[in-house]
C-alpha positions in Angstrom: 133.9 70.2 99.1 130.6 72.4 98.0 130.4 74.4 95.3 129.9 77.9 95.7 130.2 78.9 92.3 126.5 77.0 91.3 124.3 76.4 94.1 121.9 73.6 93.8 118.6 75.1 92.5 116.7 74.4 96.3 119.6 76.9 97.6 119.5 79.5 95.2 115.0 79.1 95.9 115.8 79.6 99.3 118.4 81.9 99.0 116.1 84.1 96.8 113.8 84.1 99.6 116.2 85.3 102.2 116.9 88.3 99.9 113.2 89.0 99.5 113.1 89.2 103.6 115.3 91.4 103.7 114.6 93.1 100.9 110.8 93.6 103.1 113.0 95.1 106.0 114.7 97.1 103.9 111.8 98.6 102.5 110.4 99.0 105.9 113.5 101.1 107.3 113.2 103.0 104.1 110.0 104.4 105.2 111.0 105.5 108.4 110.3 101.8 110.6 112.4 100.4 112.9 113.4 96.5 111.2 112.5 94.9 114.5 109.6 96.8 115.4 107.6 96.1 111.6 108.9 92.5 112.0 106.8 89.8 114.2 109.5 86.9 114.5 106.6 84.3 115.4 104.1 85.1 112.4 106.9 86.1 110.2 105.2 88.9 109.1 105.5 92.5 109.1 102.5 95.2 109.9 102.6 98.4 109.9 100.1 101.7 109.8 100.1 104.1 106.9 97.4 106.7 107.5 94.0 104.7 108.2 95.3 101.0 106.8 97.0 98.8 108.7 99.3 96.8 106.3 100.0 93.0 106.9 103.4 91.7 104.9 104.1 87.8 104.5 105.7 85.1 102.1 103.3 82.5 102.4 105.1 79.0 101.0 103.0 76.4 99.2 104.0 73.2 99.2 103.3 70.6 96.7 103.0 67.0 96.9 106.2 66.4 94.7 108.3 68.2 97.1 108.4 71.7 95.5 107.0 74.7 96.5 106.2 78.7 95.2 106.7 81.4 97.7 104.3 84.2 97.1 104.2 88.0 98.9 101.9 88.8 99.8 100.2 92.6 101.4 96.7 93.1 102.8 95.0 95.2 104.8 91.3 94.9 106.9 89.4 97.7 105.3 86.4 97.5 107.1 83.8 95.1 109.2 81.7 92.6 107.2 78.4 94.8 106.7 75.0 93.5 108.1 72.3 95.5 105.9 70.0 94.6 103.2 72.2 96.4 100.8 74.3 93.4 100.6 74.2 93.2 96.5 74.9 97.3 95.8 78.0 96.3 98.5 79.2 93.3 96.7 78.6 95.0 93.4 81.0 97.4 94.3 83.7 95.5 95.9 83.6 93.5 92.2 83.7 97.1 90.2 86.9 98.0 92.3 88.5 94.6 92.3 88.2 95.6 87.7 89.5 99.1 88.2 92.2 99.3 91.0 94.8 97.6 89.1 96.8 94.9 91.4 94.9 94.7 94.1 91.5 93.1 94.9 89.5 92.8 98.0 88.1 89.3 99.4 86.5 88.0 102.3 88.2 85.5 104.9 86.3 82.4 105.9 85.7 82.7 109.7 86.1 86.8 109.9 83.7 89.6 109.8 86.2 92.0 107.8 86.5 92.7 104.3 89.9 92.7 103.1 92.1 94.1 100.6 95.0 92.2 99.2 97.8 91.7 96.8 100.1 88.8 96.0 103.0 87.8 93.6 105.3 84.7 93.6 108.4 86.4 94.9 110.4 84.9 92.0 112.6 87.4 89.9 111.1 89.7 92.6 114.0 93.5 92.9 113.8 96.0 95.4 112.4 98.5 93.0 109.6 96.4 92.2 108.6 95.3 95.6 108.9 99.1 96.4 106.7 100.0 93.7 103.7 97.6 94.4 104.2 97.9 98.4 104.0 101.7 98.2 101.1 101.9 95.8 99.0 99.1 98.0 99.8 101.8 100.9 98.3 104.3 98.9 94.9 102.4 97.3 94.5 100.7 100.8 94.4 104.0 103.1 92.3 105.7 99.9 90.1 102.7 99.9 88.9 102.1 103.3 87.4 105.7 103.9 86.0 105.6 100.5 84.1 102.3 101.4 83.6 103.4 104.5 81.8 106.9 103.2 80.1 105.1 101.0 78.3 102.8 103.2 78.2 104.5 106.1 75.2 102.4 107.7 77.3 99.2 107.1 79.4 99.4 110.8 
């Protein structure tokens, strides 16, 4: 017979990431999203708009060679197309000075895509609802800030 009362620790990793889902579609309905609207079953991701961001919500799993493996959450949003302008160092240069003063979040380029993105990521482990409300809602907040700002700023980038 199993035990219930002390779960093996792969079941209580992957029960831990069961409760993160739904903590993520919890969150989502809490805002005012339908769960299975937000929620694409084949990427098993959730996206959503909040003002001019679209946000982009995944556990990505790393798996290691001895058999373990870190799940990390993780929220980004495309901010804007990849500039083409000789201005390429002021742009850099201020991607870098936001990445130092916008506390959790950083931007970053994809290989293979013309945007610029902005992102945030933690390992999901000892991961509540009032945290992953927190740090969702305030990446909602920086990322629909953020892209007009960038956007104002270098107008001539687009």
């Amino acid at each position: 017979m199993e035990n219930l009362q002390n779960p093996s620790p792969v079941d209580a990793f992957e029960a831990h990431y069961l409760k993160v889902v739904e903590m993520v579609h919890c969150y989502a309905e809490s805002v005012g999203l339908d769960r299975d609207n937000a929620f694409n079953k084949e990427t098993k991701g959730w996206m959503w708009r909040k003002g001019s961001a679209n946000i982009e919500v995944l556990i990505q799993r790393l798996r290691f060679d001895n058999g373990s493996r870190r799940d990390f959450l993780r929220i980004f949003c495309p901010v804007m197309e990849f500039p083409s302008t000789s201005n390429l160092l002021g742009f850099y240069r201020k991607l870098l000075e936001l990445n130092d003063i916008k506390l959790g979040i950083k931007f970053s380029l994809v290989a293979n895509s013309n945007k610029v993105w902005v992102s945030y990521e933690r390992d999901i482990q000892g991961l509540d609802f009032k945290e992953l409300n927190i740090f969702i809602s305030d990446f909602e907040f920086w990322a629909d800030q953020l892209d007009d700002e960038l956007k104002t700023e270098f107008p001539n980038l687009n």
